[in-house]
C-alpha positions as CSV (number, residue, x, y, z in Angstrom):
1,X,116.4,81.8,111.9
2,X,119.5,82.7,113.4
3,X,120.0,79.5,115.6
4,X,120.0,77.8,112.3
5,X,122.6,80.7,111.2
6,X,124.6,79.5,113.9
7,X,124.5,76.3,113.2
8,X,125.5,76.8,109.3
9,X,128.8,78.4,110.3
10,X,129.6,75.8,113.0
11,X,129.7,73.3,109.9
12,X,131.0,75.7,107.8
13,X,134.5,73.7,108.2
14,X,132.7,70.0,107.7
15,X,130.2,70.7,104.9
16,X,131.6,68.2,103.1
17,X,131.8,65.4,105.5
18,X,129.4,62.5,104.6
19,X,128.9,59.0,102.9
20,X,126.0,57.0,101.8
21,X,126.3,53.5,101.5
22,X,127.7,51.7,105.0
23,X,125.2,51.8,108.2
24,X,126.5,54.6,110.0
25,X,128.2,53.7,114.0
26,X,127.4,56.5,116.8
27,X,131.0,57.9,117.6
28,X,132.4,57.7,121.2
29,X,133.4,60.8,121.1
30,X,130.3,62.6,119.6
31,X,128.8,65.0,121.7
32,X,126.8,63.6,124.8
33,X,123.3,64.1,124.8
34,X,121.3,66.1,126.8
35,X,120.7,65.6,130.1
36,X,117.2,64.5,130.9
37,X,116.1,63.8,127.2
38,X,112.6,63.3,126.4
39,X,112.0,60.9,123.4
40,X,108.7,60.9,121.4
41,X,107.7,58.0,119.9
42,X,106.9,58.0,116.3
43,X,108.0,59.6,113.1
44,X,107.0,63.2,113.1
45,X,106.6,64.6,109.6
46,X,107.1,68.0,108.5
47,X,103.7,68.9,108.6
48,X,103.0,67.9,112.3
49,X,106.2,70.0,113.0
50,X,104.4,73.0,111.0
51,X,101.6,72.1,113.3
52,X,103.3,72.0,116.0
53,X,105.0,75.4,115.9
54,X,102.1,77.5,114.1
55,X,99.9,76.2,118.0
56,X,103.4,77.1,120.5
57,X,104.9,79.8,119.1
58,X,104.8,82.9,121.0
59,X,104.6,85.5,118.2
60,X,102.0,83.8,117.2
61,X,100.1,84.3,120.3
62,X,100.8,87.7,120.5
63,X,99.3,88.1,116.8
64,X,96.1,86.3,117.5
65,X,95.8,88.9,120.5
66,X,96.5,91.7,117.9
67,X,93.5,90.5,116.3
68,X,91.2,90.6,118.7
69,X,92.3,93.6,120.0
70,X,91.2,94.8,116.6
71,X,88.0,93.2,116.7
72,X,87.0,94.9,120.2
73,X,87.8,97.9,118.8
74,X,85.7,97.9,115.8
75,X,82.8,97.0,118.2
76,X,83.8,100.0,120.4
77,X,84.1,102.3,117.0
78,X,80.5,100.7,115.9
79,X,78.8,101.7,119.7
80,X,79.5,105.4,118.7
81,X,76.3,105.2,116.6
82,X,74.0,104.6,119.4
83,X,73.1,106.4,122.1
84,X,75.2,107.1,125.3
85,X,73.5,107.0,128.3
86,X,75.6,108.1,131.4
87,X,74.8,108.8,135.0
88,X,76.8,111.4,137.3
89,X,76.2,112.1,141.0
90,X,77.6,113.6,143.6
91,X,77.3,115.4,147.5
92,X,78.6,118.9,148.6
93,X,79.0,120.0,151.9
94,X,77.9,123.7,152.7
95,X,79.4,125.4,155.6
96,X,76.6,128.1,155.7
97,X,72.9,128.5,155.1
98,X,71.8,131.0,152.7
99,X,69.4,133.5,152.8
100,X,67.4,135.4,150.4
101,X,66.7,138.8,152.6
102,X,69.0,140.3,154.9
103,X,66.6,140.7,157.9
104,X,63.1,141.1,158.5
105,X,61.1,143.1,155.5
106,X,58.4,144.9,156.3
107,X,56.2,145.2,152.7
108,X,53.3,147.7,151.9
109,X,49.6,146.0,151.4
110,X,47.4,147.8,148.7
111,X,44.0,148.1,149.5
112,X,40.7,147.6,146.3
113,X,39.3,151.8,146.2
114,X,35.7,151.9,145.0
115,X,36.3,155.6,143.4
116,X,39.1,154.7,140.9
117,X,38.3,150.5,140.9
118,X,42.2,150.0,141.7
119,X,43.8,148.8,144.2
120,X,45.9,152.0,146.1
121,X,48.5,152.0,148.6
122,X,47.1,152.5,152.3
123,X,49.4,155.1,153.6
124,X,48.9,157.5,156.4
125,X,46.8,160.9,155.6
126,X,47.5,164.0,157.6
127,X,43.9,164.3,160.0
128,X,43.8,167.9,159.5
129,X,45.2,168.3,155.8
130,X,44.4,164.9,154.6
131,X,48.0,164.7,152.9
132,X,50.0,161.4,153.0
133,X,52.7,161.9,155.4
134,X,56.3,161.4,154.3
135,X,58.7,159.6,156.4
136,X,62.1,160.9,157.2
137,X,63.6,159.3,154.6
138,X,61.5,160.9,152.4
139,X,58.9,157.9,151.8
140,X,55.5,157.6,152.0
141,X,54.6,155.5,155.5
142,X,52.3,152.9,154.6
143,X,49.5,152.4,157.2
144,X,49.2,148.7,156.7
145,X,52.4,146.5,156.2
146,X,53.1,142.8,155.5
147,X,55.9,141.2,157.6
148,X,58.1,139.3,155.5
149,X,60.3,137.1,158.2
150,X,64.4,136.8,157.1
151,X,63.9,133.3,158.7
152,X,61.1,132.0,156.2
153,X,63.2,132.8,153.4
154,X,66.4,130.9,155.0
155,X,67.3,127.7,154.0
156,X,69.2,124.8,155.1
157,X,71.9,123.6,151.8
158,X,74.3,122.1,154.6
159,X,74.1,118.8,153.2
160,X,73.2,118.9,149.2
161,X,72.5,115.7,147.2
162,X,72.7,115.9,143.4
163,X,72.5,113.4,140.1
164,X,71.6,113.8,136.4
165,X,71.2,111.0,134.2
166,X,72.0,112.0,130.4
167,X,71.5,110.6,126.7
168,X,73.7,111.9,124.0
169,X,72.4,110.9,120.5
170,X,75.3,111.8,117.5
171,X,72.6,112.7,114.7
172,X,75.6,114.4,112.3
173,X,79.4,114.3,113.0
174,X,80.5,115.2,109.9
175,X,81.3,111.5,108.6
176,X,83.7,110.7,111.3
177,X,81.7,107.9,112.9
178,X,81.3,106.3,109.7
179,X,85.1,107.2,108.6
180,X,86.6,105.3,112.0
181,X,84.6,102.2,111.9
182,X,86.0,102.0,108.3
183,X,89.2,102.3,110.3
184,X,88.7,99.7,112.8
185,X,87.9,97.4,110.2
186,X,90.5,97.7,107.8
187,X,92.6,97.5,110.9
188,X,90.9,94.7,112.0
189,X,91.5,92.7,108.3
190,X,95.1,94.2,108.0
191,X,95.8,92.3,112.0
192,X,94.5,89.2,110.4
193,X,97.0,89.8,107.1
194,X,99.8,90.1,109.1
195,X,98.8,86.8,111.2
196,X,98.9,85.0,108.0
197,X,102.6,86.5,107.2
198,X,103.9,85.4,110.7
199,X,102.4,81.9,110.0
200,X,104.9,81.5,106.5
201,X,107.9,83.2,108.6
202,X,107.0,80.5,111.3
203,X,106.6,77.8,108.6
204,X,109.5,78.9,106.7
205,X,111.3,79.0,109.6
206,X,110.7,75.3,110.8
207,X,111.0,74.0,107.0
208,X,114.6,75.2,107.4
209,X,115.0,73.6,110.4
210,X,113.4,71.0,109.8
211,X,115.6,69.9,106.4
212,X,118.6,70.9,108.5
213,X,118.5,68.1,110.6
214,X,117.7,65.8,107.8
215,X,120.6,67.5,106.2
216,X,122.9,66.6,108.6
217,X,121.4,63.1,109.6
218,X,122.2,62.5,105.8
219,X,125.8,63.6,106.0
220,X,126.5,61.8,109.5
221,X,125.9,58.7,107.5
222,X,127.9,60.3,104.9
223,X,130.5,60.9,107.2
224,X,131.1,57.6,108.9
225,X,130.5,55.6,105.2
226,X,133.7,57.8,104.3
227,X,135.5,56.8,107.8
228,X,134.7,53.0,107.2
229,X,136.1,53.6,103.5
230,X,139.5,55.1,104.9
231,X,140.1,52.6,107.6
232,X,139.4,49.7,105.4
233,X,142.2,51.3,103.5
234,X,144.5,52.0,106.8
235,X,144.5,48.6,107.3
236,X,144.8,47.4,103.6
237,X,148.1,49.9,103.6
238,X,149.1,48.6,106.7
239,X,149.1,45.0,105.6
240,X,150.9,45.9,102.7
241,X,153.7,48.3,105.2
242,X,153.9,44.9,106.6
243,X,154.4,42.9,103.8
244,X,157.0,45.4,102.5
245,X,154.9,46.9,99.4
246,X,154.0,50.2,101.2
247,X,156.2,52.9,102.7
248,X,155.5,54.2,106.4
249,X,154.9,57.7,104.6
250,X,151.8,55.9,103.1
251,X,150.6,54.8,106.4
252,X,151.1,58.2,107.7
253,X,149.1,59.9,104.7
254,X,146.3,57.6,105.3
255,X,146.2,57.7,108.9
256,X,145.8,61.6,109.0
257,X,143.1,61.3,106.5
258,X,141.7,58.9,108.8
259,X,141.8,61.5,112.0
260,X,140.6,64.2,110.0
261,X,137.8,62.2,109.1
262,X,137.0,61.2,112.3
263,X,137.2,65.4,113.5
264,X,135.0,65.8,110.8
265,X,132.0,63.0,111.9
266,X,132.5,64.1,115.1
267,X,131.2,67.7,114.2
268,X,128.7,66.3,112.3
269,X,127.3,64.7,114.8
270,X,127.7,67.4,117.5
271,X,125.7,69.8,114.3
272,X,122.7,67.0,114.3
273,X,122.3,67.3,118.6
274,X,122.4,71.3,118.0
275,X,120.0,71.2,114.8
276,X,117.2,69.1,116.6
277,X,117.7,71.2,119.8
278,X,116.8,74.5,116.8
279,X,113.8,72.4,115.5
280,X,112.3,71.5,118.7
281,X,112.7,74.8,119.8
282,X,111.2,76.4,116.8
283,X,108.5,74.0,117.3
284,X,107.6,75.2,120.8
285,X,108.6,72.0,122.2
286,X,111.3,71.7,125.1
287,X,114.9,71.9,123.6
288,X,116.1,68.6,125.0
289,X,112.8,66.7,123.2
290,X,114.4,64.0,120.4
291,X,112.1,62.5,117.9
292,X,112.5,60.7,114.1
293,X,111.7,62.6,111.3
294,X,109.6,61.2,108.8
295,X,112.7,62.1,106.2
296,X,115.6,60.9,108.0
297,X,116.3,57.8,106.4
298,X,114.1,59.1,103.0
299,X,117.6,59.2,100.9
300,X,117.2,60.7,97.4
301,X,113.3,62.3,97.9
302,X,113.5,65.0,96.0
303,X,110.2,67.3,94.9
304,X,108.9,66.5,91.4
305,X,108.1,69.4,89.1
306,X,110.0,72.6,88.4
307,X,109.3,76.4,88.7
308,X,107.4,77.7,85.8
309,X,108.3,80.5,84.1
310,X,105.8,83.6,84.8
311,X,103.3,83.8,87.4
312,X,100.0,85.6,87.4
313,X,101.2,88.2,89.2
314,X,97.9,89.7,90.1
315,X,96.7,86.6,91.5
316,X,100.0,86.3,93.4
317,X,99.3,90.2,94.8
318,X,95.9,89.1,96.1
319,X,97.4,86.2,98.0
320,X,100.6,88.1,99.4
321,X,99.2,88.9,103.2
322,X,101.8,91.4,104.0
323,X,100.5,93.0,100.5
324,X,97.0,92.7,101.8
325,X,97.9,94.5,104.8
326,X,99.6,97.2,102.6
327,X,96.2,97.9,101.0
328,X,94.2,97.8,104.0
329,X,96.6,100.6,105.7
330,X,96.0,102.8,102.6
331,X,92.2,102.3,103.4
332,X,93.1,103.3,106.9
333,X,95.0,106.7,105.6
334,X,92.0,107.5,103.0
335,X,89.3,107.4,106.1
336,X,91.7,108.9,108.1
337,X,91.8,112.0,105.7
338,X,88.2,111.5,106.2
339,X,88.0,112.1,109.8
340,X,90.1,115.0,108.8
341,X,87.6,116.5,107.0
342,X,84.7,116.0,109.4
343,X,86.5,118.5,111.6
344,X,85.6,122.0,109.5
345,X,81.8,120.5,109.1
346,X,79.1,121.2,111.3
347,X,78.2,118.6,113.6
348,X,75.2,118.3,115.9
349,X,74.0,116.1,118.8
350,X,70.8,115.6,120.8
351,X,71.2,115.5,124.5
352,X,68.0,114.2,126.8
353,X,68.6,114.5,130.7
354,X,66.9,113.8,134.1
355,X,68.3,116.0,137.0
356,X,67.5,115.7,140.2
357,X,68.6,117.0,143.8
358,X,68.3,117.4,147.1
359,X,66.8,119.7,148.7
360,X,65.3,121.0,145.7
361,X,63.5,124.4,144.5
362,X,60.7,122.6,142.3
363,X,57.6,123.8,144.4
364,X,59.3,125.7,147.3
365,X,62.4,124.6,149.3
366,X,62.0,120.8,149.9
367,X,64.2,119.1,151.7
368,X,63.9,115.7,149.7
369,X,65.0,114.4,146.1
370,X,62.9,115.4,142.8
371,X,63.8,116.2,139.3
372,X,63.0,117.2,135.9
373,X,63.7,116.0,132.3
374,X,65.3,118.1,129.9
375,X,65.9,117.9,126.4
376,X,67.8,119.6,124.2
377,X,70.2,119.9,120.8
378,X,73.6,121.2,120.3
379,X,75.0,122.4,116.6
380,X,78.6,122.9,116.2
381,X,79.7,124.9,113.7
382,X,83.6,125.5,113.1
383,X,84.3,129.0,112.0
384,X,87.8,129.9,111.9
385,X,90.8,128.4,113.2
386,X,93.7,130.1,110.9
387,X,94.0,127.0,108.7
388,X,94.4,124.3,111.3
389,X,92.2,121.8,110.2
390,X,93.1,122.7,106.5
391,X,96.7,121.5,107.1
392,X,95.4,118.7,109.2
393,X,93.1,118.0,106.1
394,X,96.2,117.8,103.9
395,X,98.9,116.2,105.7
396,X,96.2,113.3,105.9
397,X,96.2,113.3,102.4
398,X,100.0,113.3,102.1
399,X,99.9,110.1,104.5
400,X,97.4,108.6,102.0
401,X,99.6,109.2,99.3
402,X,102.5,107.7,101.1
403,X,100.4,104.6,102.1
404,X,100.1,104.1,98.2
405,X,103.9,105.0,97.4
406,X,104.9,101.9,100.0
407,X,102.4,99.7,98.2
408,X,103.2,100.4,94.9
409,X,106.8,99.5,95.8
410,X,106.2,96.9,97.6
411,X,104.7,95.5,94.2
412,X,107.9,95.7,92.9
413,X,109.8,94.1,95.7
414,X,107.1,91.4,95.3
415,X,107.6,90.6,91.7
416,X,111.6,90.7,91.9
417,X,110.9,88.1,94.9
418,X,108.9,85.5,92.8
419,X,111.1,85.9,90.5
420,X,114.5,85.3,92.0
421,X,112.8,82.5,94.1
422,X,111.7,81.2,90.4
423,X,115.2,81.2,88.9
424,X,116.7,80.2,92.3
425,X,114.9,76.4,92.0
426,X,115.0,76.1,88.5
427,X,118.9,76.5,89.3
428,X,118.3,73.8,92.0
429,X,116.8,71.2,89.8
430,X,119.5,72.1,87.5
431,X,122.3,72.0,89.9
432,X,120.6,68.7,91.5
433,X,121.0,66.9,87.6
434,X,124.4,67.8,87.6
435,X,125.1,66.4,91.4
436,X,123.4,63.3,89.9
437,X,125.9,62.8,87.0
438,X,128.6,63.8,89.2
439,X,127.8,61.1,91.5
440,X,127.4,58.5,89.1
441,X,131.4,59.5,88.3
442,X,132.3,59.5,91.1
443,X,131.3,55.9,92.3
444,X,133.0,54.5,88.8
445,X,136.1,56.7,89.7
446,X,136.4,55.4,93.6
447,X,135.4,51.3,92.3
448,X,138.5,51.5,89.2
449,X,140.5,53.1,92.1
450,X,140.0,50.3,94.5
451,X,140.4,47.9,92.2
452,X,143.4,49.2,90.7
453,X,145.2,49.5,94.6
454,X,143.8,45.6,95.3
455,X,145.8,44.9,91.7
456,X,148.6,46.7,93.0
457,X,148.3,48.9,89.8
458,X,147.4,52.5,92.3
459,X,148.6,54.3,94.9
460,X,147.4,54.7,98.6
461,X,147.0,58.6,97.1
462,X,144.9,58.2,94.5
463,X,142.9,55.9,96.4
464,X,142.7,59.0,98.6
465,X,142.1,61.4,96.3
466,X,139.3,59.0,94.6
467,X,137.8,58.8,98.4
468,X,137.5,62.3,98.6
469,X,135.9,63.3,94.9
470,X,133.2,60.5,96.1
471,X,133.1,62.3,99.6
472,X,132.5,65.8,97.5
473,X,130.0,64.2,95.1
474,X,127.3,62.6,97.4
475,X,127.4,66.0,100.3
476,X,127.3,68.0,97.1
477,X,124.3,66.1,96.2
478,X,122.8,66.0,100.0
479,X,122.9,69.9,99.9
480,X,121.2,70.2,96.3
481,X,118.5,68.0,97.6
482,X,118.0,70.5,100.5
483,X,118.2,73.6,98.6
484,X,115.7,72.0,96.4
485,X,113.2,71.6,99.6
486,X,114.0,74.7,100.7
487,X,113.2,76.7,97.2
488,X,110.2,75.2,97.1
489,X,109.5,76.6,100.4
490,X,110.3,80.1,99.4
491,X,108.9,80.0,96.1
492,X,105.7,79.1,98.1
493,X,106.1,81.8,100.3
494,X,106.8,84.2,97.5
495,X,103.6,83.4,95.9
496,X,101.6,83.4,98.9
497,X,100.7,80.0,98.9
498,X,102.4,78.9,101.9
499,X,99.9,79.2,104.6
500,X,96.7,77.8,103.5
């Protein structure tokens, strides 16, 4: 859009250069084309241009990428109701054994006593007393003992092998599962809604360009019907200079018209090489690429039919994509308040493993890999956390109203935009009935002023001045037939209709 800004102010200063009945001549001094043009064959109508852009254009792209960035991450939201299954691993080095007993232990043996049908300590007795004797640590010495070797109970963990495999079933999360594949899909649709709006800005975008060109391909005819007009006259006035019937200040007056005319064609036609450079940019094709457009030479097609009045504006609301879009992030902000929530319920998971090692400690110290299943449930419950997830809770609700405020008010803007685009092309039509009468005068005016200068009966001025009102009349009617296209545009893209 703002290459075809550009463009507008460089013709700012000939927007009224143009003519419409001689064939037009290509100027000698128009600006040269560009260097290693590419021509296509054909005429290209708007619709292929449409085409054309909505398959090059970048933004585009990147949209249709935003999409299916949405759509893998609805299908990654959607995997969080199925099981996880994971597998971790790893190996530790151990610089030292490790030992359960700090030396050699020497441990007591009981022996089965017929008297009390127990078994009984064996300890040493006294021969002459019978006594157990006492050690001189003060404990009983034990006649029999069981050696218990420090190196039996020492074991190699130098090199130590490990894995678990785990499965982690969600059973209750407190909505939030269900709240962000809401998310994800509503994101999802409102990607796709906003697609659809950068479609109409790319279509509007090459409409404009598109009747820009045609635009000035109209006026470059204009334009060099107006300079055959005045040098038919320079050389009627010159005749007459000769002759003796016409001053040299007449010659003069014509021949600066004449230049300026010529100044004025040649910016025309400099406009038309820049406007088709804009439309085959916007159309993703290289900027040096010239083609015919299918409404080039179609002088006077204007759209039949006028804006109506009122609109359904409801029906217009559910076509609007960037309203669409609107409504799809409040549903984002309403689950999101949801996932707020889920955080002061409980939540609980099942968790199934297989662990396994080596060595291992199963069925004594082995020194090769085994395992064990385990499974198990964990139940979160939150407690107290000062009002954290409270305020989270509410400002989540806050956002939700928000989300509703901009669409509410984004209503509004909508319904002021059909409308304005409504009044806009009924003022078109209007102003393109009143270009149509002022044409019609205009032709009568400039054919009684030539007649009256070949009868001698006018001046070279009014001749002039005659030139000039037909000049104003037919790019006065070249720009209402434009606007007229181009209303129809926005009042298409204002009712959401644009991009079907």
């Amino acid at each position: 859009m703002q290459v075809i800004k550009h463009i507008r102010r460089y013709f700012l200063a000939a927007a009224l250069a143009g003519c419409a009945a001689a064939p037009a001549q290509p100027s000698p001094q128009a600006m040269p084309p560009v260097s290693h043009t590419v021509t296509m064959g054909g005429i290209v109508p708007l619709d292929s241009c449409r085409a054309m852009a909505l398959a090059n254009n970048k933004q585009l792209m990147i949209s249709r990428q935003q999409v299916r960035k949405a759509g893998y991450q609805n299908s990654q939201a959607f995997a969080a109701y199925l099981p996880a299954i994971d597998f971790a691993g790893g190996y530790m080095y151990n610089q030292r054994e490790i030992s359960v007993i700090g030396s050699d232990q020497y441990l007591p043996v009981k022996t089965f006593d017929i008297e009390t049908k127990s078994y009984q300590f064996d300890i040493v007795k006294n021969p002459l007393t019978g006594e157990p004797v006492k050690g001189p640590d003060g404990q009983y010495i034990p006649s029999q003992v069981a050696l218990l070797p420090k190196e039996a109970l020492t074991y190699d963990i130098h090199n130590v092998f490990f894995g678990a495999i785990t499965l982690t079933q969600p059973v209750f999360m407190g909505g939030k599962i269900v709240a962000m594949n809401k998310i994800t899909r509503a994101a999802e649709a409102a990607a796709r809604e906003m697609h659809i709006a950068e479609a109409e800005n790319v279509i509007y975008a090459v409409d404009a360009a598109y009747w820009m060109v045609v635009s000035l391909k109209a006026k470059q005819k204009l334009a060099q019907s107006y300079v055959n007009l005045l040098d038919t006259l320079h050389r009627n006035v010159s005749l007459m200079y000769r002759e003796g019937v016409a001053t040299r200040s007449d010659v003069l007056s014509v021949d600066v018209k004449l230049n300026s005319a010529k100044v004025d064609m040649l910016k025309v036609d400099n406009g038309l090489v820049l406007a088709r450079m804009a439309l085959s940019q916007v159309c993703g094709l290289p900027v040096n690429t010239v083609f015919t457009l299918a409404d080039e030479d179609n002088e006077g097609a204007v759209p039949s039919g006028e804006a109506a009045e009122r609109y359904d504006m409801e029906q217009v609301y559910a076509r609007r994509p960037d309203l669409r879009a609107l409504d799809q992030g409040v549903e984002v902000a309403r689950q999101q308040k949801r996932v707020a929530m889920s955080d002061m319920l409980p939540s609980v998971v099942l968790v199934g493993s297989y662990e396994f090692s080596n060595p291992n400690m199963f069925n004594g110290f082995s020194k090769r890999f085994r395992g064990a299943f385990s499974v198990g449930a964990m139940v979160k419950i939150p407690i107290w956390h000062w009002g954290g997830n409270y305020n989270k809770y509410r400002a989540a609700e806050s956002d939700e109203v928000i989300r509703r405020l901009q669409l509410d008010d984004a209503r509004e803007m909508v319904s002021l935009q059909v409308s304005q685009a409504s009044f806009r092309t009924q003022e078109a039509y209007r102003t393109y009935a009143m270009t149509q009468s002022n044409l019609a005068s205009a032709d009568e005016n400039l054919r009684s002023a030539t007649i009256g200068f070949s009868e001698g009966v006018t001046t070279a001025e009014l001749v002039m001045a005659a030139q000039t009102a037909w000049l104003k009349a037919h790019s006065e009617q070249i720009d209402a037939m434009i606007d007229i296209q181009m209303c129809q545009t926005y009042l298409s893209k204002a009712l959401g209709t644009l991009y079907r």
